[in-house]
Backbone as CSV, one residue per row, in Angstrom:
resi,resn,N_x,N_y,N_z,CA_x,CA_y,CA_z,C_x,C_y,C_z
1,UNK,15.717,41.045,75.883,17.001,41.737,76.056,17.129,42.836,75.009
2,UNK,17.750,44.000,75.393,17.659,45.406,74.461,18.863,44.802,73.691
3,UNK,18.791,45.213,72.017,20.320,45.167,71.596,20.365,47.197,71.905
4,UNK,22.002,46.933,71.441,22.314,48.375,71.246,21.749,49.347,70.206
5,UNK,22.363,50.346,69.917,21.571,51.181,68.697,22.542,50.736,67.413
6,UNK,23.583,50.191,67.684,24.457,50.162,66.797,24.339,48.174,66.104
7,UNK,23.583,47.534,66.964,23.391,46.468,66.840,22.182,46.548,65.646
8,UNK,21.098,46.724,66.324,19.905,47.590,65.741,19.991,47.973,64.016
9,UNK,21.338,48.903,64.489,21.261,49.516,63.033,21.804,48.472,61.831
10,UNK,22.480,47.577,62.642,23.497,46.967,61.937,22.612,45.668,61.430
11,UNK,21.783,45.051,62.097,20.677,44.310,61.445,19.299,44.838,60.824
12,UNK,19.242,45.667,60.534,18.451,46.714,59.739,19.056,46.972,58.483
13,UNK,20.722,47.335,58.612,21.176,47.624,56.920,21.586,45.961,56.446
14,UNK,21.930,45.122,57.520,21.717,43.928,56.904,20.359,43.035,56.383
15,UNK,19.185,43.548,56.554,18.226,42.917,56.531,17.745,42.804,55.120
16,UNK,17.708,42.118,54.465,16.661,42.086,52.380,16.086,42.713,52.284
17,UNK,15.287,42.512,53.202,13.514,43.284,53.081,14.057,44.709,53.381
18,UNK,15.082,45.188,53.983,14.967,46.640,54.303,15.835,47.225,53.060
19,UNK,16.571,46.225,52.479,17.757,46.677,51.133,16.253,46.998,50.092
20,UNK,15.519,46.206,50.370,14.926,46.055,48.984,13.827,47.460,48.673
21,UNK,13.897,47.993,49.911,13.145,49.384,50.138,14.514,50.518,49.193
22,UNK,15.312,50.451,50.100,16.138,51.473,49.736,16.935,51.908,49.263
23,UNK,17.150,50.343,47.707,17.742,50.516,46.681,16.212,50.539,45.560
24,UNK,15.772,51.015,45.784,14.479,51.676,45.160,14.023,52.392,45.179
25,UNK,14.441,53.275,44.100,13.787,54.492,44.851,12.311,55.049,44.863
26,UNK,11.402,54.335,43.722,9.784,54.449,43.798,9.470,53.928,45.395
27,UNK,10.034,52.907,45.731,9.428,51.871,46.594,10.147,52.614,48.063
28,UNK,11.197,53.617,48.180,11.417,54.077,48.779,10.506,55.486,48.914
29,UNK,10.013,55.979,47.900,9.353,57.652,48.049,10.030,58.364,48.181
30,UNK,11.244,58.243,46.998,11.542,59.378,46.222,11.081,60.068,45.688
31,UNK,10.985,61.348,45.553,10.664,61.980,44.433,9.752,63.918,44.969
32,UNK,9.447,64.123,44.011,9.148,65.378,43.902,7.735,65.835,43.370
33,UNK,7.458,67.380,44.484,6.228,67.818,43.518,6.398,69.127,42.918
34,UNK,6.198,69.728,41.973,6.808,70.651,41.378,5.266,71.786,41.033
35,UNK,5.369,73.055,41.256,3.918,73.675,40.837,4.806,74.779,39.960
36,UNK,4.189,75.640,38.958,4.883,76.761,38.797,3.737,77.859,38.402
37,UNK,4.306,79.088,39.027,3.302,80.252,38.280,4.044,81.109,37.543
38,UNK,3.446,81.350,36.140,4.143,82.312,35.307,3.561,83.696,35.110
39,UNK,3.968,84.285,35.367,3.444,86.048,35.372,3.221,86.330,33.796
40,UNK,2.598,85.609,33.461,2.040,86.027,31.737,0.664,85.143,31.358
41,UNK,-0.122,86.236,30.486,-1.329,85.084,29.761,-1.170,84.244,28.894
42,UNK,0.698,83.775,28.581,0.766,82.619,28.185,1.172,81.216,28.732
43,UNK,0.330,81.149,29.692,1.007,80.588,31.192,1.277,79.402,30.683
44,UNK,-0.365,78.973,30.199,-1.080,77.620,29.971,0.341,77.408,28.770
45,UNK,0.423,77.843,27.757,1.773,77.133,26.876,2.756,76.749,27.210
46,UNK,3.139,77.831,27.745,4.274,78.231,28.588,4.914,76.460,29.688
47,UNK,3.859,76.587,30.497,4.214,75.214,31.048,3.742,74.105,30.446
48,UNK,2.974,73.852,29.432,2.744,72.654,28.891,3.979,72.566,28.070
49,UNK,4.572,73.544,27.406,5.621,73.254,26.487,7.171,72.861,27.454
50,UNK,6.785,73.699,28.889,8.326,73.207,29.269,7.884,71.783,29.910
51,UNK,6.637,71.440,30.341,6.309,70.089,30.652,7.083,68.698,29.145
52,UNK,6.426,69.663,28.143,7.060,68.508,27.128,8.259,68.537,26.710
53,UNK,9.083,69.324,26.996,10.761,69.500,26.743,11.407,68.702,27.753
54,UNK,10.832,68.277,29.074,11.933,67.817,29.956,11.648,66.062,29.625
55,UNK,13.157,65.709,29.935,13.153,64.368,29.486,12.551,63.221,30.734
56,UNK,11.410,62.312,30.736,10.573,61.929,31.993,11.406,60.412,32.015
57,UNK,12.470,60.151,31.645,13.633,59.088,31.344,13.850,58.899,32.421
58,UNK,13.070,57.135,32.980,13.756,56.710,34.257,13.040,57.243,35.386
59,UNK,11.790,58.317,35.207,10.976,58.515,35.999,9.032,58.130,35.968
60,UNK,8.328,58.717,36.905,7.544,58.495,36.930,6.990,59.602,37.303
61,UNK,6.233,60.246,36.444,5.392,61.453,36.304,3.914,61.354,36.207
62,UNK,3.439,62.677,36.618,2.297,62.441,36.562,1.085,63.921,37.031
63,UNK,0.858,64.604,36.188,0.848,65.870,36.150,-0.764,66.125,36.546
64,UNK,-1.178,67.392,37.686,-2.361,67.483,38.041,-2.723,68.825,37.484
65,UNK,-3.950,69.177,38.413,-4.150,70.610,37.988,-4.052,71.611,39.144
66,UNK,-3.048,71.032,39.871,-1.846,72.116,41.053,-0.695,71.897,40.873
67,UNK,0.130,70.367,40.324,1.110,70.457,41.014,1.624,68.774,39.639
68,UNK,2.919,68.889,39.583,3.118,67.538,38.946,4.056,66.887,40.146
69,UNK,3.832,65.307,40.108,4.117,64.477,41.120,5.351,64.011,40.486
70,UNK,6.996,63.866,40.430,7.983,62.996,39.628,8.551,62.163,40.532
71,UNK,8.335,61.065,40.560,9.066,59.728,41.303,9.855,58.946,40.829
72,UNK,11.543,58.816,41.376,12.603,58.164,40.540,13.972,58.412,41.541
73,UNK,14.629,58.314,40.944,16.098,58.176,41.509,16.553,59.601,41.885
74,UNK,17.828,59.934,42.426,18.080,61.411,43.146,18.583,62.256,41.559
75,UNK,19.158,61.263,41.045,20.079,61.799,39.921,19.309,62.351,38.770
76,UNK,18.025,61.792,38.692,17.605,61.844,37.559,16.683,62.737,37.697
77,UNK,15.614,62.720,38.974,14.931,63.763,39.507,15.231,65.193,39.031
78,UNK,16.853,65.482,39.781,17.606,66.754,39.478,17.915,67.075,38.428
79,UNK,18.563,65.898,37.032,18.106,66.160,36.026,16.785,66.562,35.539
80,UNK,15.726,66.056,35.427,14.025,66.380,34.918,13.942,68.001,35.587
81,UNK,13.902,68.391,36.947,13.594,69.165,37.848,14.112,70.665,37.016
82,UNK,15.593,70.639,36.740,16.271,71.226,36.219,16.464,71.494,34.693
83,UNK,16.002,70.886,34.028,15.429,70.779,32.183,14.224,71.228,32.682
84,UNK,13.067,71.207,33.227,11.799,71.802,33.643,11.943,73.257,33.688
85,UNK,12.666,73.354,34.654,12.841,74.749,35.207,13.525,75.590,34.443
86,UNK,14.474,75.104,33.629,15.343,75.992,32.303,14.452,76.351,31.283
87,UNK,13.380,75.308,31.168,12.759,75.805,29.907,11.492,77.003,30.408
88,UNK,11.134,76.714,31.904,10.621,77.938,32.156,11.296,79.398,31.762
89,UNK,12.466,79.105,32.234,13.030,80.477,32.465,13.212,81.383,31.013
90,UNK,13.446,79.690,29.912,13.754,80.409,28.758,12.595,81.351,28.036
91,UNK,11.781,81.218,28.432,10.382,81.799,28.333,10.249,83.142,28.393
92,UNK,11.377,83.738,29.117,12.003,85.340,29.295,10.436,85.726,30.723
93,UNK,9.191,85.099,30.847,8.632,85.712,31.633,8.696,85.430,33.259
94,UNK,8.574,86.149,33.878,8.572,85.851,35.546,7.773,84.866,35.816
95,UNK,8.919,83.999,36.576,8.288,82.199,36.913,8.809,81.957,38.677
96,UNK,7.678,81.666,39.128,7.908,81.192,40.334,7.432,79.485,40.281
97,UNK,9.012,78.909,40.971,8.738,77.308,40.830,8.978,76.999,42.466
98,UNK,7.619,76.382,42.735,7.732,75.587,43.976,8.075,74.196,43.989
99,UNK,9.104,73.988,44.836,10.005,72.112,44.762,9.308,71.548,45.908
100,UNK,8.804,70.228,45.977,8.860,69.960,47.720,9.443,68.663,47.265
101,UNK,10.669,68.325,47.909,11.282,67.175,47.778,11.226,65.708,49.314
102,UNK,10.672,64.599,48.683,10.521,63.980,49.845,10.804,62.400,49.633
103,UNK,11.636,62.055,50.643,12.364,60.718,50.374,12.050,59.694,52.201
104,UNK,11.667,58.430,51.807,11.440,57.951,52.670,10.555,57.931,53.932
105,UNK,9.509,58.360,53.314,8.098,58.447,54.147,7.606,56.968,54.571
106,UNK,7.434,57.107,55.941,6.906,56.170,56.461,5.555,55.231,55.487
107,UNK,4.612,56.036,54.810,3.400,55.943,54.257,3.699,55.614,53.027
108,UNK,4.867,56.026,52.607,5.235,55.250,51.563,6.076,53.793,51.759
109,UNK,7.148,53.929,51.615,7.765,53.168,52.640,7.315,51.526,53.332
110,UNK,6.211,50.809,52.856,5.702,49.873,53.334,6.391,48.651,53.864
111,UNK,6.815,48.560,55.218,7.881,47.649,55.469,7.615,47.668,57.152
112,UNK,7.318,46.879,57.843,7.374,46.320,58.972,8.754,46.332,60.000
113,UNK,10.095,46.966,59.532,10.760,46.848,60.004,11.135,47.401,61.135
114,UNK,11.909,47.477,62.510,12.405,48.479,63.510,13.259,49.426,62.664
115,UNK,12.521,50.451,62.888,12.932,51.678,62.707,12.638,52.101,61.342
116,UNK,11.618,51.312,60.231,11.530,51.442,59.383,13.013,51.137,58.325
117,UNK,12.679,51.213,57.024,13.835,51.118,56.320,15.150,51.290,56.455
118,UNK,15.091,52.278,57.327,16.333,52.934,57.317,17.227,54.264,56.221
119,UNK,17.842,55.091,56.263,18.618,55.451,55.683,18.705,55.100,54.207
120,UNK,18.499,55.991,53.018,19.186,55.447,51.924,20.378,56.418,51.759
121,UNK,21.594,56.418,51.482,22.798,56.454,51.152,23.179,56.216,49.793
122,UNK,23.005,57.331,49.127,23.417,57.311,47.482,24.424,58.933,47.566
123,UNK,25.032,58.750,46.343,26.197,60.034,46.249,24.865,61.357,45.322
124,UNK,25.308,62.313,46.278,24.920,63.658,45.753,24.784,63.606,44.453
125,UNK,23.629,64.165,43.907,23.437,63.960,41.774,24.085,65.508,41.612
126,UNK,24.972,65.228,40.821,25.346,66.620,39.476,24.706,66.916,39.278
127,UNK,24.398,68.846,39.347,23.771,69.205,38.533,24.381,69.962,37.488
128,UNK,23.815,71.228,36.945,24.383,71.970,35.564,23.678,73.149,35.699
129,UNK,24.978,74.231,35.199,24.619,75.491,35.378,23.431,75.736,33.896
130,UNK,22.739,76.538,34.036,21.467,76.703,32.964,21.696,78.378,31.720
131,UNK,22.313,78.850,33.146,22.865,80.710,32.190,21.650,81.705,32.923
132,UNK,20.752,81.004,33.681,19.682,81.601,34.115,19.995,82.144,35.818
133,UNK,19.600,83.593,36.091,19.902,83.325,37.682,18.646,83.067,37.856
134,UNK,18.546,82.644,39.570,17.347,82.504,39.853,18.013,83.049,41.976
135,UNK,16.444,83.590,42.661,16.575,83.620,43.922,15.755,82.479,44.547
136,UNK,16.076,82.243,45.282,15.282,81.221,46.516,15.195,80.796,47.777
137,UNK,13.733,80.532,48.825,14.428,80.336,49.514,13.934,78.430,49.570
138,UNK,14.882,78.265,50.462,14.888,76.607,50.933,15.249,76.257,52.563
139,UNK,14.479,75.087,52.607,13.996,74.994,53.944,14.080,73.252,53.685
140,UNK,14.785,72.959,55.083,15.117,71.631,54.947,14.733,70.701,56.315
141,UNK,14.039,69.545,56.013,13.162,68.971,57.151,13.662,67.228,57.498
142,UNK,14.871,67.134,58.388,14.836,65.836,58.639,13.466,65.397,59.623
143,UNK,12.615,64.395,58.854,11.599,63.563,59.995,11.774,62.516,60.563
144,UNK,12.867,62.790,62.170,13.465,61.348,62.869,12.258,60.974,63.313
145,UNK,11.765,59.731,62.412,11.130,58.737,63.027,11.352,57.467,63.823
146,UNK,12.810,57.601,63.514,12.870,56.085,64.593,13.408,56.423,65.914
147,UNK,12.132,55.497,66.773,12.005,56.423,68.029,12.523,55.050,68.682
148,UNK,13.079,53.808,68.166,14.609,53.155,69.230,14.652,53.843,70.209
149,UNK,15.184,53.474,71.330,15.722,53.306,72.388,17.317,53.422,72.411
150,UNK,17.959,54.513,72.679,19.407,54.851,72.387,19.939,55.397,71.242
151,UNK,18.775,55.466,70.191,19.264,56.127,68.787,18.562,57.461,68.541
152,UNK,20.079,58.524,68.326,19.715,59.734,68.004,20.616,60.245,66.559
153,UNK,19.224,59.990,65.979,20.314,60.641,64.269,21.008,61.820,64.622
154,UNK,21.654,62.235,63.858,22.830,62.969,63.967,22.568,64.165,62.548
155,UNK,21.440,64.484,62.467,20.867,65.023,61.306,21.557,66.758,60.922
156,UNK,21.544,67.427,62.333,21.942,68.501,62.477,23.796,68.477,61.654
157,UNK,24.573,67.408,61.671,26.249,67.546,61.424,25.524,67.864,59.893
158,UNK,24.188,67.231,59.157,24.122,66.823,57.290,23.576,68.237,57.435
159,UNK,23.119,69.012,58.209,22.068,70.172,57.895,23.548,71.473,57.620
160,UNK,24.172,71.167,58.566,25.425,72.301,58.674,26.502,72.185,57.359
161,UNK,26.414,70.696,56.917,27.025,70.422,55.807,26.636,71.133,54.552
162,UNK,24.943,71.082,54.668,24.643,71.538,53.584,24.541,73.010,52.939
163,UNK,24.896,73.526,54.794,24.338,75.077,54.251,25.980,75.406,54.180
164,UNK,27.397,74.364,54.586,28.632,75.072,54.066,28.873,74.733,52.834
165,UNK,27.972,73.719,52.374,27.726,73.546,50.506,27.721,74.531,49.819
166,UNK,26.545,75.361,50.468,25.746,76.627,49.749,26.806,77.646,49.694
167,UNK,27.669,77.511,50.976,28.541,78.772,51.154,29.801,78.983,50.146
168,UNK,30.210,77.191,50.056,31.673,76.644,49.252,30.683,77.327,47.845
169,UNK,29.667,76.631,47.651,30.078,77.529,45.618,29.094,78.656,45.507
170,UNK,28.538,79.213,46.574,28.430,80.509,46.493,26.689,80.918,46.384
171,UNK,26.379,80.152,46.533,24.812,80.279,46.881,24.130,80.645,47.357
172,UNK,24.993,80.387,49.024,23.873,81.079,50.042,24.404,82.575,50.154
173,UNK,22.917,83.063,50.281,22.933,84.381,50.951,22.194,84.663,52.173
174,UNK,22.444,84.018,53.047,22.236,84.545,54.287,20.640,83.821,55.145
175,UNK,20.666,83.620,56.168,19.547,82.621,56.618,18.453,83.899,57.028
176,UNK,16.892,83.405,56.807,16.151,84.181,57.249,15.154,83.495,58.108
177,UNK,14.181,84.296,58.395,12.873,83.401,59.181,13.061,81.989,58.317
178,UNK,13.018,80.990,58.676,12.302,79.438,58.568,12.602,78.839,57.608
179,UNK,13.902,80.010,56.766,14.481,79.481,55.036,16.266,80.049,55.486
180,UNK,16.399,79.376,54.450,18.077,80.106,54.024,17.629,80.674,52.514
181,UNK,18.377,81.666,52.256,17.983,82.247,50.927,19.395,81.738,49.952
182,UNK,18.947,81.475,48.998,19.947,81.233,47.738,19.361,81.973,46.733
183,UNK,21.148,82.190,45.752,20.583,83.206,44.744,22.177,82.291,43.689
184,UNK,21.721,82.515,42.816,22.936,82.277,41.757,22.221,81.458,40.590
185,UNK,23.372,80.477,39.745,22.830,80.188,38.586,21.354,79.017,39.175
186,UNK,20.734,79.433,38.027,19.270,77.852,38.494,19.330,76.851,38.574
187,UNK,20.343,76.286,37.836,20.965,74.958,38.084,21.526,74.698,38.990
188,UNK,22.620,75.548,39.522,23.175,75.299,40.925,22.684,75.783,42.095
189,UNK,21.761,76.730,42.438,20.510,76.674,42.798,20.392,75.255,43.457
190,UNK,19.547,74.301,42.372,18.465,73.581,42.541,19.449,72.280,42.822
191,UNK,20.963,72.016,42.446,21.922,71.179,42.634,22.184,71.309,44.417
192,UNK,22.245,72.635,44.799,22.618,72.815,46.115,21.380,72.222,47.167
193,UNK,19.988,72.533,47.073,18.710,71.666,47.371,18.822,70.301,47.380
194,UNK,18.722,69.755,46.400,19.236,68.453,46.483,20.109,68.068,46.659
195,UNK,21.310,68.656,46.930,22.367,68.134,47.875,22.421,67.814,49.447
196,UNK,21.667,68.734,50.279,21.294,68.858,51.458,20.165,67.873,51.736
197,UNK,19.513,67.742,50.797,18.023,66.890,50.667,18.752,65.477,50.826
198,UNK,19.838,65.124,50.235,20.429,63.839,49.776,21.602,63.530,51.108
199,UNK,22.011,64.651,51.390,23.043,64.146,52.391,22.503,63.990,53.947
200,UNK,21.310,64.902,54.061,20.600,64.443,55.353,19.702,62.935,55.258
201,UNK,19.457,62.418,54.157,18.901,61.278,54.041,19.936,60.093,54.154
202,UNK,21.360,60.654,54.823,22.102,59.235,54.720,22.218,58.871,56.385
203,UNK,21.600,59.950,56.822,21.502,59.804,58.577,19.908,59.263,58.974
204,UNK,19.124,59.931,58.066,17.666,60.024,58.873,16.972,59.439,57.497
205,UNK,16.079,58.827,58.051,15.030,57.994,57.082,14.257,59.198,55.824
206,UNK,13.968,59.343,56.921,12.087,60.331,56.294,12.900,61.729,56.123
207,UNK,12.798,62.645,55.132,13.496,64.097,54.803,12.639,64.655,53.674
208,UNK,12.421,65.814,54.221,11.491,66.328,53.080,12.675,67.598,52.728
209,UNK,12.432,68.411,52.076,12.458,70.116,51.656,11.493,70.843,50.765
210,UNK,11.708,71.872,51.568,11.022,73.159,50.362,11.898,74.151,49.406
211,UNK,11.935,74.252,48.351,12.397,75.048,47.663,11.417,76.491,46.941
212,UNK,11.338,77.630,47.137,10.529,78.250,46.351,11.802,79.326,45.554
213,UNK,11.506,79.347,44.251,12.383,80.031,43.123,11.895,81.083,42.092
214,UNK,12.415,82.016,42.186,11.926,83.066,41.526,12.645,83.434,40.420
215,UNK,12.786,83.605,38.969,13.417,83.517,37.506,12.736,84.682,37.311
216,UNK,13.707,85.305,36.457,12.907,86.525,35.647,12.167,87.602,36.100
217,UNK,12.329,87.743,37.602,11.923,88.826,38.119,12.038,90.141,37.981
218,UNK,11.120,90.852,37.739,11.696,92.510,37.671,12.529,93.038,38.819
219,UNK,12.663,92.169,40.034,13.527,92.939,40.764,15.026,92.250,40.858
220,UNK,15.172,91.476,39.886,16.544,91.136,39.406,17.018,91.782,38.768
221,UNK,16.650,92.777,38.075,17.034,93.497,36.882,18.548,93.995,37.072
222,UNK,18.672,94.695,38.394,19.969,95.170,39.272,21.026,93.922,39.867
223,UNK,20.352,92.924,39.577,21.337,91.815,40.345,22.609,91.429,39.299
């Protein structure tokens, strides 16, 4: 006998094994990969020193030779992400920082359940203005994987939410090919990303984004 979608869902957020995914956030696949290029031959300092300024408190890091991996909670992420990226900027040279943010991957995610884990549902993390502008664009990816019978996330109401986020404190500037562009402080910036990142994850399991950010550009000079 079929239950409903609402039955479904409702023994899914009741289930242990599925709580125990998604009040975790390692065990859920939280977290972030972060690359940056600095337009100077002091690159190599440059990011090792803002690597050692940001506080790795409550996370799990782990730095390659493309890209550093940070796995942890939404709040704290955006904290690290954002102390990272300030100390780039303070650097005065042109820094491009690529974000890819991704929560609740099936492959991570190890759990047998219908429909997988489900949804995690945590409140949007604060962020903090830095004094730095920065441009960007961002691109936001709900992955409905649960392919139930009668259940259709509702991902598109969190996507519209997020880009009247951008609009309420002033961020967005305008949608282009395959991004929305943001421009304003770097902190709120990168607060507005993970807001959209966080509020489409309270509908849909699996959510990635892209963020790419540009600091210190010579063609800011006029902005």
């Amino acid at each position: 006998m079929q239950h409903s979608s609402v039955e479904e869902r409702r023994r899914t957020d009741q289930d242990p094994g599925a709580a125990q995914y998604r009040d975790d956030p390692l065990r859920f696949g939280v977290g972030a990969r972060i690359t940056a290029a600095v337009m100077s031959d002091r690159y190599a300092d440059i990011i090792v020193g803002a690597l050692h300024s940001a506080d790795p408190a409550g996370l799990s890091v782990h730095t390659g030779d493309v890209s550093t991996y940070v796995g942890g909670s939404e709040p704290d992420l955006l904290r690290y992400v954002t102390d990272l990226a300030a100390a780039l900027a303070s650097s005065g040279e042109h820094v491009v920082l690529t974000v890819h943010l991704s929560r609740g991957c099936p492959g991570e995610v190890l759990c047998e359940l219908p429909g997988g884990a489900g949804p995690r549902s945590v409140d949007v993390p604060s962020g903090r203005e830095t004094g730095a502008f920065a441009a960007a664009e961002w691109a936001l990816y709900p992955l409905a994987d649960d392919i139930r019978e009668g259940f259709a996330p509702d991902h598109m109401r969190d996507i519209t939410a997020a880009i009247e986020l951008a609009q309420a404190n002033g961020t967005f500037h305008g949608s282009e090919h395959f991004v929305t562009r943001l421009e304003g402080d770097l902190g709120t910036v990168l607060a507005t990303a993970f807001a959209g990142w966080t509020m489409v994850g309270r509908t849909v399991q699996h959510v990635t984004s892209h963020l790419t950010l540009s600091v210190n550009s010579p063609s800011h000079d006029d902005v």
